[in-house]
C-alpha positions in Angstrom: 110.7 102.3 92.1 108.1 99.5 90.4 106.6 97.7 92.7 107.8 94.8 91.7 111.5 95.6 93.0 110.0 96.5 96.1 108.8 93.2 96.5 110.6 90.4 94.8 113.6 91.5 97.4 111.1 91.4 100.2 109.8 87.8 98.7 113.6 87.0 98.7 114.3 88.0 102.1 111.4 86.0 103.6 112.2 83.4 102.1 115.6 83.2 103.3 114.6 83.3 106.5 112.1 80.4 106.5 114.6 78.1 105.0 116.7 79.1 108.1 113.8 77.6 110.4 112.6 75.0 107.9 116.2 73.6 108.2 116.4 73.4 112.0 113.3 70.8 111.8 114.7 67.6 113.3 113.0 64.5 110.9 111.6 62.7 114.3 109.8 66.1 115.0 107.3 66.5 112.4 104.5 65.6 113.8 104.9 67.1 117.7 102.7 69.7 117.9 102.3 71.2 121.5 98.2 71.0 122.0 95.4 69.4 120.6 94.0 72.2 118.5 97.9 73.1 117.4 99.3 72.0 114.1 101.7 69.6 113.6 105.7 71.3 112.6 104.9 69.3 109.3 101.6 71.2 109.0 103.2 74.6 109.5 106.3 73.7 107.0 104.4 72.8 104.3 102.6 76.3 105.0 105.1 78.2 104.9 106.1 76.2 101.5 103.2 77.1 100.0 103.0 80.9 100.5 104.5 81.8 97.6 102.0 80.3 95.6 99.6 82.8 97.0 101.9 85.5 95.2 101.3 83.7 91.9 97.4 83.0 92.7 96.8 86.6 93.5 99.3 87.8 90.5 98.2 85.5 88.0 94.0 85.3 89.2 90.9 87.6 89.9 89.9 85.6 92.7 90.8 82.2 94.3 87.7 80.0 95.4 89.3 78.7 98.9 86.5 75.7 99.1 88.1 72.7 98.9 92.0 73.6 99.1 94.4 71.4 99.8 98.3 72.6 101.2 101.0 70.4 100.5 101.6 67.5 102.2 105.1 66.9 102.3 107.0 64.1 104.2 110.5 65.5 104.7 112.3 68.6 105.6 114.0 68.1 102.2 110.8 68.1 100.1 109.1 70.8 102.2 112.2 73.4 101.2 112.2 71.8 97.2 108.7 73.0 97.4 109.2 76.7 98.9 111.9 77.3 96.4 110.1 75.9 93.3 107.0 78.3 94.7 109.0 81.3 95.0 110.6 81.2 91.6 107.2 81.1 90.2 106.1 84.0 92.5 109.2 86.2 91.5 108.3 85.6 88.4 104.6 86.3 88.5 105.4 89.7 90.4 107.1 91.1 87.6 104.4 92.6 86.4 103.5 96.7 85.4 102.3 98.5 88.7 99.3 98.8 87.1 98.9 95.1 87.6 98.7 95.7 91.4 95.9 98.2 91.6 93.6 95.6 90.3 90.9 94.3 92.5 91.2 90.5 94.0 89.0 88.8 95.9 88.8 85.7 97.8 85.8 83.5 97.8 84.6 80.2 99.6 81.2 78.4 98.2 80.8 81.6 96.0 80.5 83.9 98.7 83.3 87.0 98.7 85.1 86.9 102.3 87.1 89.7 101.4 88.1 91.8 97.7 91.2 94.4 97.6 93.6 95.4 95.5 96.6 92.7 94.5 98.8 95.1 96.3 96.6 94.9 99.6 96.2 91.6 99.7 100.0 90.6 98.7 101.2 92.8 101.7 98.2 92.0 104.6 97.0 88.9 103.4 100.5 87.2 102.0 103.4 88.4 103.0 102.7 88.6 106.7 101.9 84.7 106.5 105.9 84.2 106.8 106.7 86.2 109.8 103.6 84.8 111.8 104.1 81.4 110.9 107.7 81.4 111.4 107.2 82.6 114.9 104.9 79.6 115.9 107.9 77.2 114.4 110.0 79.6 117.5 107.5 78.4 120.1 107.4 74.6 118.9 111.4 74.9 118.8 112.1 77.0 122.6 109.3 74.0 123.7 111.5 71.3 122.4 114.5 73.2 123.2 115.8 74.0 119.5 118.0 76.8 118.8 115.7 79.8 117.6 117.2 81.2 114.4 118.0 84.6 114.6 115.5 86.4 111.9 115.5 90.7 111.8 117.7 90.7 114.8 119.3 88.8 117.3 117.4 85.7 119.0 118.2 84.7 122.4 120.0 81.6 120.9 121.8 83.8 118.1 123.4 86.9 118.1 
């Protein structure tokens, strides 16, 4: 199997599931966030929106200089989910790529110092990927604080079976 259609399904599936949270956002909501230090629910959506462009930075780059980045900033529930779907169709298509694409070193860099360099696979997999799951599972906590219905995401939740 390429690497690539290990995964784009992965990607897919991710995906999926964040729209499923992403869509249980209520508009007067956005902004709660349950301490100081905590981000907003419109801070962690547009997050979450913007992961897959880390796919296509890391597929399409040597190295991203982090100093200076921006996220999105979107207002609504409606533009957050325009942007995680525009993202991922230019991640899915960044990631078909030969697997020799995916050995290749990466590295991350702020004010020209290297915080970390492995290889695209590494880093789509630690670094990447495993953004969804963790910042879908703060969006859980917000939503049991503000008594939301948790979306059910490899298995049951306690609100969905």
């Amino acid at each position: 199997m390429k690497i690539s259609e290990f995964l784009i399904p992965q990607l897919q599936q991710e995906v999926a599931l964040t729209e499923k949270f992403l869509q249980r956002i209520p508009t007067d909501k956005l902004d709660y966030k349950p301490h100081e230090r905590s981000m907003t629910i419109r801070q962690i959506a547009n997050h979450l929106s913007e992961i897959p462009v880390w796919i296509t930075g890391t597929m399409e780059a040597e190295s991203l200089d982090v100093a200076g980045y921006k996220s999105p900033d979107n207002s609504t529930v409606e533009d957050i989910i325009k942007e995680l779907k525009k993202n991922t169709t230019a991640a899915e298509t960044s990631l078909k790529k030969s697997d020799k694409e995916f050995e290749r070193s990466w590295k991350m860099i702020k004010d020209g110092e290297t915080l970390f360099e492995m290889p695209k696979f590494n880093v789509l997999q630690s670094m990447v990927m495993n953004q969804f799951p963790h910042h879908r599972a703060q969006l859980g906590v917000y939503f049991r604080l503000l008594d939301i219905s948790v979306p059910a995401t490899y298995g049951p939740s306690a609100d969905e079976s």
